[in-house]
N, C-alpha and C positions, 0 to 999 in steps of 0.2 A: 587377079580377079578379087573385089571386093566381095564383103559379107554379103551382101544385100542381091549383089547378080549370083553369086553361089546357091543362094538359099530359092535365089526365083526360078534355077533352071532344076534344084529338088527340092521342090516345095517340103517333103516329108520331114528334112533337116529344119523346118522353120518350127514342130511343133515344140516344142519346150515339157519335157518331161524326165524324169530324175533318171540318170543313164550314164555311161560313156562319154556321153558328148557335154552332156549339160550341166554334168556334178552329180554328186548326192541331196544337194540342196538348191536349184536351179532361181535364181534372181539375176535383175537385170542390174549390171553395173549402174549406179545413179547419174546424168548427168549433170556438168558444174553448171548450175542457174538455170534456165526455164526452157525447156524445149521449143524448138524453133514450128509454131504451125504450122507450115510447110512441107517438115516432114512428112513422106507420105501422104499427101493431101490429094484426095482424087481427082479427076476433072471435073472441073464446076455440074458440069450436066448429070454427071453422073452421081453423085452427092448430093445435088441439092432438088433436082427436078424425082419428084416420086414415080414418073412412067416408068423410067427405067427397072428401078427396081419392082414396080410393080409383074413389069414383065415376065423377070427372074421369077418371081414369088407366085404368079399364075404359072409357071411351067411347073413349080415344084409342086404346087397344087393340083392341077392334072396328073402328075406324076402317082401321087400317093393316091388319087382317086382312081389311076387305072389297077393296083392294088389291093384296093377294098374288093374287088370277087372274089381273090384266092382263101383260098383256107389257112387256118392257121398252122399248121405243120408247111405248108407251102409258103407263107408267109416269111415265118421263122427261118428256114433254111435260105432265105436270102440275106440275112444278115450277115453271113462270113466274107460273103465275094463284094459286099457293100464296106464294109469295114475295111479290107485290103486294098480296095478303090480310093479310100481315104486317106489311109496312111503314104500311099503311094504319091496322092494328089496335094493334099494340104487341105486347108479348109478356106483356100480362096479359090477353087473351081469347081468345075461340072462336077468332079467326086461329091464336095459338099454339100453340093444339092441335091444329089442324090442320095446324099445320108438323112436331109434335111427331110425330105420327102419318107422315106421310113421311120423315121423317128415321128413324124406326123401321125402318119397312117398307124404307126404301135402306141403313139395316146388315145386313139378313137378306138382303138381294141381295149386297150385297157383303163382307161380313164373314162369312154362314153364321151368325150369330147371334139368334135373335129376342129381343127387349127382355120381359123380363115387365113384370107389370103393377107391380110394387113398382118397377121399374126404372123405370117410367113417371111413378111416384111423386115420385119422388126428381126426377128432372127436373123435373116441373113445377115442383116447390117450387122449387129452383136460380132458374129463371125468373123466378118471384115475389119472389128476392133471400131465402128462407131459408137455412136450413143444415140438411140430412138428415142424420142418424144412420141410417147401413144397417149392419147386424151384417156382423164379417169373411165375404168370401169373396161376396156379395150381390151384388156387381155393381158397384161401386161406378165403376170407370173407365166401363164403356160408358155409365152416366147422366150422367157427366158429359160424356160426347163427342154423346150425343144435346141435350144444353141448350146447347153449345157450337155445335153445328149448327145447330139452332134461331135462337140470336143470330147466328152470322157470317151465314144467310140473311138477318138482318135490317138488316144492314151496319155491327154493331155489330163492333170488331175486339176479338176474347176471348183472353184470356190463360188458358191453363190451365197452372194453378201446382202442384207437388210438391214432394214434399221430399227427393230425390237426383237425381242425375244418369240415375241407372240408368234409374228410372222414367219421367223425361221420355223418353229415347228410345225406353223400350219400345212407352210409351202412344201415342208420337207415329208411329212406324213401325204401328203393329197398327191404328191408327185413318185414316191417310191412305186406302186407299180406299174408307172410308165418304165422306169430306169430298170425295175428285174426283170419284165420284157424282153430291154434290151439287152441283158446278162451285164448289171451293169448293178454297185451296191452304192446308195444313196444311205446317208447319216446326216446328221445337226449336231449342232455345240451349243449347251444355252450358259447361261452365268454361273450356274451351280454344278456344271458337269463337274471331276477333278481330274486331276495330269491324264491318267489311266484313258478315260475316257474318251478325251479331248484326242489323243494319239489313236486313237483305235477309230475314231470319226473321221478326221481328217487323211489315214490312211484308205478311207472309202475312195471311189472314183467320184463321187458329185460330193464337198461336201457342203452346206446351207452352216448361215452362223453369221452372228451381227460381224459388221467392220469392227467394232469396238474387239469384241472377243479375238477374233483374228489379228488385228495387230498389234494386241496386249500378247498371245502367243508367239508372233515373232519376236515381239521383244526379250521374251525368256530364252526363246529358242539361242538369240545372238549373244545376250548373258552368260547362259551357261555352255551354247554347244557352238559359241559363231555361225558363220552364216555361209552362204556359196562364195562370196568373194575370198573365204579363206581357206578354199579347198587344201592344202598342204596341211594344213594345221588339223583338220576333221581326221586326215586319211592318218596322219603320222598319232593324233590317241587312239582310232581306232585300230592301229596296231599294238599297240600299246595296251589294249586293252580299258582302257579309261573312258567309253564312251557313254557308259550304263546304259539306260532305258534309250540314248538319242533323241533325236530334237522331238516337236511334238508336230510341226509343220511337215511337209513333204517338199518346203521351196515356195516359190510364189511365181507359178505358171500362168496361169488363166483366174481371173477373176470375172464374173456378172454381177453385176450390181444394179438390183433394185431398189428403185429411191432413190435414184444417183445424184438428184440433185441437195438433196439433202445430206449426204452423206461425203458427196466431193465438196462442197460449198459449204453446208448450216454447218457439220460436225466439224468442217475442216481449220473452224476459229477457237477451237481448244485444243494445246499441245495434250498428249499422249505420254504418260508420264509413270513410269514403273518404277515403284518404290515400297521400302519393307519398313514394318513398325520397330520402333526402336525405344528401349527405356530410356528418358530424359528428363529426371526430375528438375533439374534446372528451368528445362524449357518451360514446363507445364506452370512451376512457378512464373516465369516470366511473364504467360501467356494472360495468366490470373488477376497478376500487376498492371499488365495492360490492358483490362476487361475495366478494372476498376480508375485507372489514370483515365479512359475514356468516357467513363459517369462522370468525370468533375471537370470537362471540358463545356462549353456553352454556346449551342448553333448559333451564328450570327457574329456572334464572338470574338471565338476559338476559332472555328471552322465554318464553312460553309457545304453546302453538298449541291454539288452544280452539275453541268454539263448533260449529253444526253447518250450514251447512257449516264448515271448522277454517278459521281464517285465522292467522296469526302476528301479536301482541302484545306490542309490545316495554314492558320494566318499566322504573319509573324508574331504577332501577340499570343497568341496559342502555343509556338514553339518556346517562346520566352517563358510563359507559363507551365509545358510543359517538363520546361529544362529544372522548373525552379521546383514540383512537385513528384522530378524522378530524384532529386536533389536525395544520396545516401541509400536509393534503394538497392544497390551494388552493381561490380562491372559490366553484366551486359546493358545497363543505360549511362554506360559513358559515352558511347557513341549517337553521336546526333541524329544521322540520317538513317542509323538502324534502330535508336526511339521511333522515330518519326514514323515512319513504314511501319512496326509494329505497333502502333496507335491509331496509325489511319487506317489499318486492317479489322483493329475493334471499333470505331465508327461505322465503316463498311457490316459488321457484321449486326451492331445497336443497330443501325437506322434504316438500312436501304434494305436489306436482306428480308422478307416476311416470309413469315409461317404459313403455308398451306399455300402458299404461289412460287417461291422459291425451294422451298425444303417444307418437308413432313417432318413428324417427333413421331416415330415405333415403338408404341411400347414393347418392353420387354416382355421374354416369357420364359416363364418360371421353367417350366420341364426342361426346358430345352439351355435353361441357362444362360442366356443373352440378354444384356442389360438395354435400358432403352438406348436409342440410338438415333440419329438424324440423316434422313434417308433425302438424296438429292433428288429436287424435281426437274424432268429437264427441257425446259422451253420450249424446244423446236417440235418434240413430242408428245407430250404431257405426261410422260410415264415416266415413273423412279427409275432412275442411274443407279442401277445394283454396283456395287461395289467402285463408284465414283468417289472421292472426296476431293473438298477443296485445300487447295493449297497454301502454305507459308502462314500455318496456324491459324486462318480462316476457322476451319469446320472445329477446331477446338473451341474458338470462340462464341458459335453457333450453340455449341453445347452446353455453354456458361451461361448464354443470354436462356436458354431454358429451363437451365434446373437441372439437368441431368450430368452423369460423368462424363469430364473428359476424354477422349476416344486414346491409346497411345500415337506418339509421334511417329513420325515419317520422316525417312532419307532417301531422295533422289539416287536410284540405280540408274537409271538410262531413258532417255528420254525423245521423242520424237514428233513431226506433225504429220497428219493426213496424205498431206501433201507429197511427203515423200515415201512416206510407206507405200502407196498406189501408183508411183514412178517407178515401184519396182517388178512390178508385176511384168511378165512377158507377154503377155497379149490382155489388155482393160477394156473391157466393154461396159455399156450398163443402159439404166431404160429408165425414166419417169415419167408422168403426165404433163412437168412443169421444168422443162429444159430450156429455153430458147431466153429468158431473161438472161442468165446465165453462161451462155452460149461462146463468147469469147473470152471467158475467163477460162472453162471449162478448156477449149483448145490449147490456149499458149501453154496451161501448165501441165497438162497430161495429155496433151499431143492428140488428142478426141474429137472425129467431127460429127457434125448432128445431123441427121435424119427424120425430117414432122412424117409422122406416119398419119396418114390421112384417116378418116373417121370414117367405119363400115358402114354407119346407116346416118342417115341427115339426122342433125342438131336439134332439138325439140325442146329446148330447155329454155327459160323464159327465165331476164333478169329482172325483178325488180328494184324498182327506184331507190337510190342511196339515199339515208336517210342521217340527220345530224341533230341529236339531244344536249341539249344545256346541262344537265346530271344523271347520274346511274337512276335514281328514284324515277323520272320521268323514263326512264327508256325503257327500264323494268315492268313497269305497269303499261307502259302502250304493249310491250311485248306480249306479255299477259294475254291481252286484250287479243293479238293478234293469233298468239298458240289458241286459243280457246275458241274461235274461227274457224281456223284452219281443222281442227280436230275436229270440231261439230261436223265439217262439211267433209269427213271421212281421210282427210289428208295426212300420212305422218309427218311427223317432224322433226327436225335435228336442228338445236339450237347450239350454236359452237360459242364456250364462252373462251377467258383468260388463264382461266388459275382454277385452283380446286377450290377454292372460298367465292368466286363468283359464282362457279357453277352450283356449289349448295347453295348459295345464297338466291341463284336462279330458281330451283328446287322449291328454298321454300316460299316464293311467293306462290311459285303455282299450287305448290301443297295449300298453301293460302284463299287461294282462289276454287280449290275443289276439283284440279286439272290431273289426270292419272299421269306420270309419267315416269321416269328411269333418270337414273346420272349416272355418268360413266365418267371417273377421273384416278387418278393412283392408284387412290385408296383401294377402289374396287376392280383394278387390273387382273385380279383370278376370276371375276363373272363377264372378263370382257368382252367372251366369244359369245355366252348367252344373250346378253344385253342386245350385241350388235345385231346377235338373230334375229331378236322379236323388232328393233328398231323399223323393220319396214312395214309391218302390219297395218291394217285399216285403223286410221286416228294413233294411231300410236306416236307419245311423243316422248324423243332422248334427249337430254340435256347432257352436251357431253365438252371435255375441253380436248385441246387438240389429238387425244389418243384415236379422235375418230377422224382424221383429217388424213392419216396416209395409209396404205391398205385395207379399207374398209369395205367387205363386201354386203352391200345391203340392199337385200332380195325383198322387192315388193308382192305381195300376195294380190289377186287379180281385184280385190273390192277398192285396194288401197292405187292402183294403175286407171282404174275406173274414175277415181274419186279429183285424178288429174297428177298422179306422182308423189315422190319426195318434194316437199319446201325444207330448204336449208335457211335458216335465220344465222347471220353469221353476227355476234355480238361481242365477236374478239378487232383489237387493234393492232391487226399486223405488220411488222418493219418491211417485209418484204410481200410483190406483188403476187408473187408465189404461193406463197400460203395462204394467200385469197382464192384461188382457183383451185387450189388441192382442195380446202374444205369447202367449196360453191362445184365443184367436180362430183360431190357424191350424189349429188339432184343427176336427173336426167342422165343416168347412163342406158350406154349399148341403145341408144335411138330411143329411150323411154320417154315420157312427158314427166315435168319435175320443174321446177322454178328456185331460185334463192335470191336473199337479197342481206344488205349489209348495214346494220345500222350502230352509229357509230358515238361513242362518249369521248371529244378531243380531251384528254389532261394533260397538265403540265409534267415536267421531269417530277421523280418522287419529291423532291425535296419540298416543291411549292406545296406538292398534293396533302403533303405531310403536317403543310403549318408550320412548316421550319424557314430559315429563312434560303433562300435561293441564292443568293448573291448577284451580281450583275451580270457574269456565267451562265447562266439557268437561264437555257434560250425553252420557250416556249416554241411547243408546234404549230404548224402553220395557222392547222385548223383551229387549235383551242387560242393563239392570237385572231384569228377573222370573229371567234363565236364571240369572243369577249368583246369586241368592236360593236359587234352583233347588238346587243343584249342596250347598247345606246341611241338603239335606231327603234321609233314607234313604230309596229307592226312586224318588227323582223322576226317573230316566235310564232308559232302557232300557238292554239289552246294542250295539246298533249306534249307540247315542251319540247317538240321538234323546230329546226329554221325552217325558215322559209326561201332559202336560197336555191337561185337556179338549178338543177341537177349536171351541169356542164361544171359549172364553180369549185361544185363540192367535189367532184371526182378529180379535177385537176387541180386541186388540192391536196386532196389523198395520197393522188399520185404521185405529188412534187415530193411532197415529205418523205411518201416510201422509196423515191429515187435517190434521195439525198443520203436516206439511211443506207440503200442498199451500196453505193458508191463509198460510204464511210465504211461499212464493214470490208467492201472487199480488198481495202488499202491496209485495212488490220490484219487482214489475209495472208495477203504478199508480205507486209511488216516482220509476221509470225514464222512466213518460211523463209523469208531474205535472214533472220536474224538465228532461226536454227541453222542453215549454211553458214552461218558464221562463225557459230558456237561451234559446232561440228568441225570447221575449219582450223580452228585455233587447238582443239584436242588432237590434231593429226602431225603425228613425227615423225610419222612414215610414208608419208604421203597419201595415205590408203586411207578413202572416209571408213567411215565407222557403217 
């Protein structure tokens, strides 16, 4: 009798909890290259048709509403013979609907919340190890804290994962007395917690905590205490006495994960990389030499900065010149191709890299002792990467082009991607608004299938027309023109830029113009919960860059629902489709009326943008190729410095380009996990990955 019919005639042996059966640290053996979709795949009808489940999720509905009469002393004592029911069952039958159903009915005691039934939806799935797509604004935390509840009654310990800081503590504060209800202790982990903590949280039955922090702690965990694949080796120090404090994980049982698309996909294109500062004067000097070998190179030249994304390109005339001005600076530049790469790292850091769009400068503070320092911004969020840096003498370089000290060096301990961290987990669920792009990538590597969880109340949300500017100056002042509108006629607003220097620079026209409004970007990531507050008020306008784009909850007050909803002005230029509808998602939620629309400045790669030379590499985008064409045709501009082009043209446009990028990156994806498999492969003498 195989694993899989053992576990399905006692479902209770399928939970994954630290024990006898499962280890002291329970993870799932990794498999060699990419999980076959098929495992486990349900029948079409049942996966992908929503009656079904809806079905399920109106009985559990009914269930916990015939519930709401009793009292809370009677309430409560049903918890034990419900939990025994579970353990007994698993959490792919009647038992866990039946948990799903109390665990409902003790949020609307204790939270004032009752669960719909789409909400009921999306749980089940979670349970069943799919992944729900619920449209912004839908519910998406409280289903996930009801599946979370669900499992910690089961004594499976659940990790529910996010993608900031912010949102773990909010979600973990707003959901703890649902979870003491169910005699059940909810914690969070944020960037600043230390070891103490970190172990004392995750020893909780729920615990909340970004993916990042989590699988920076198993990496300590496998450094200093290994992992469950080396149970012998745990059990024989801890006879020994050698274990000290032990690991800081409990294993890797059950994960939820909010934001999943951003977290299995955007984050999963940067390796995972745990490493300790190291004194190297040598290095620091080198790093210094090549700060300055990269001032007496000459774009066009030496180098070109091409492609999209733009990297620097050193020519052979550049390498010949370089060779000829490392000439006697000593032996780390005798080697050619490790000048070369340490060269083209301080280009990358001169020219491509900007201030206040890629990285902030912190100043220092004196009390406390901390020099200034270069805090990463990170793309897909808009919020600083606390304790991120960039790698192979980058972020030293960063430091050089500012003024400030160099940060100490860094040595590679142990390293890993996304992708395999979350293949380890024994049961993966997770939920966003923005799955279904994404949708068969997500399958083949983490074995996940998808769930569109339908929308409670009809769509009310009004797109408008996409709109395309010949320069920032032109788009800035129609925009102007248009927040000043929209605000007179009581609407609020949420204008999404790129960077933290567009959005001030959004700021100050309207400071310009006499327009009251907010910006929300890094900088002011401790006011981000007030800002977001007031954000939906009558006339109320935020200017914020992507930190408003994924868990943003923003509550309109009745003059500003009157006045017709949120307008979203989206004035970022997104690679992916996805991040179009997360930030045009915050208009019109839960059935409200709300509008956005998207107007767009095509540029070229930095390089052109920059007045450097491009080289013949430096493909322009589609759109900023059409508008250049544009600009040779009489009548193709308006007077506000928009085109005049079809609105069919222009989005299939947008769309081609952001398909193009999205297909590019998801091949750096695969590239990034085929080649950790390999790295990983080549370190194994034991046959045992790492």
């Amino acid at each position: 009798m195989n694993a899989a019919m053992h576990a399905a005639m006692h479902p209770a042996l399928a939970l994954p909890a630290p024990g006898m059966r499962w280890g002291s640290y329970p993870e799932r053996p990794e498999p060699p290259g990419g999980r076959s979709w098929r495992r486990g795949l349900p029948l079409p009808f049942t996966l992908h048709w929503p009656g079904a489940w809806r079905r399920r999720a109106q009985a559990v509905w009914q269930q916990a509403a015939q519930w709401q009469a009793l009292a809370d002393p009677a309430f409560a004592a049903l918890r034990e013979g419900i939990q025994q029911q579970l353990l007994q069952g698993g959490l792919d039958g009647v038992a866990a609907s039946q948990a799903l159903a109390y665990v409902a009915e003790a949020a609307r005691r204790s939270l004032g919340r009752q669960a719909y039934v789409t909400q009921l939806m999306a749980a089940l799935a979670l349970l069943r190890g799919h992944l729900a797509e619920m449209a912004t604004g839908e519910g998406k935390s409280l289903a996930a804290a009801l599946a979370a509840g669900v499992a910690a009654l089961a004594g499976i310990p659940v990790h529910v994962l996010t993608a900031n800081d912010y949102l773990v503590q909010r979600d973990a504060e707003t959901f703890t007395p649902l979870y003491r209800r169910l005699h059940l202790r909810c914690a969070w982990v944020g960037a600043r917690h230390g070891e103490a903590e970190r172990r004392h949280a995750y020893a909780a039955d729920v615990a909340y905590a970004t993916a990042r922090e989590a699988a920076f702690d198993y990496l300590r965990d496998r450094m200093r205490h290994g992992t469950g694949s080396a149970p012998l080796q745990q059990r024989a120090r801890a006879l020994a006495g050698q274990q000290g404090d032990g690991p800081v994980l409990r294993g890797l049982c059950m994960a939820v994960i909010d934001e999943a698309d951003s977290i299995l996909i955007d984050e999963a294109q940067m390796p995972l990389v745990l490493a300790r500062e190291v004194a190297d004067p040598a290095a620091r000097a080198f790093l210094w030499q090549a700060w300055a070998l990269s001032g007496r190179l000459v774009a066009g030249q030496d180098f070109t900065l091409e492609g999209a994304p733009a990297r620097a390109v050193l020519h052979p005339a550049g390498l010949e010149r370089l060779a000829r001005l490392a000439a006697g600076l000593g032996p780390l530049w005798v080697n050619a191709q490790h000048r070369a790469e340490t060269v083209t790292t301080a280009l990358t850091a001169r020219h491509l890299l900007q201030r206040d769009r890629d990285y902030l400068v912190v100043p220092g503070d004196a009390a406390q002792r901390s020099p200034p320092a270069i805090a990463i911004v990170d793309g897909l969020s808009g919020r600083l990467a606390e304790g991120r840096r960039w790698s192979r003498g980058l972020h030293g370089l960063v430091a050089l082009k500012e003024g400030i000290a160099m940060p100490p060096e860094s040595e590679t301990l142990l390293q890993m991607t996304y992708q395999r961290f979350f293949r380890r987990y024994h049961r993966l669920c997770g939920m966003s608004g923005t799955l279904a792009e994404g949708r068969t990538e997500l399958r083949q590597l983490y074995g996940c299938s998808l769930l569109r969880v339908p929308l409670r109340l009809p769509d009310r949300s009004t797109a408008w027309p996409l709109r395309c500017y010949a320069d920032e100056a032109a788009r800035q002042q129609a925009a102007v023109a248009r927040i000043q509108a929209l605000s007179a006629a009581g609407r609020p607003v949420l204008v999404g830029c790129d960077s933290v220097a567009a959005s001030e620079a959004m700021g100050a026209a309207l400071a310009a113009a006499g327009v009251a409004h907010q910006v929300l970007h890094a900088r002011l990531d401790a006011a981000e919960a007030a800002i977001v507050a007031r954000a939906g008020r009558h006339g109320q306008v935020t200017v914020a860059t992507n930190m408003a784009g994924r868990g943003t909850d923003i509550h309109l007050d009745a003059l500003a629902l009157a006045a017709g909803g949120l307008h979203v002005l989206s004035c970022q230029h997104n690679a992916s489709r996805r991040h179009d509808r997360q930030l045009c998602g915050r208009a019109a939620r839960q059935g409200q009326p709300g509008s956005h629309e998207t107007w767009l400045v095509p540029r070229p790669p930095p390089a052109a943008a920059d007045g450097q030379a491009g080289g013949s590499g430096a493909r322009l985008s589609g759109l900023h190729r059409l508008l250049r064409l544009l600009r040779r045709v009489p009548g193709s501009m308006r007077a506000d410095g928009s085109t005049a082009l079809p609105q069919p043209l222009l989005a299939w446009a947008l769309r081609h380009e952001q398909g193009r990028t999205e297909r590019l990156q998801a091949r750096r994806r695969r590239q990034l996990f085929q080649h950790d498999i390999r790295f990983d492969a080549s370190l194994c003498f034991t046959g045992q990955r790492r």
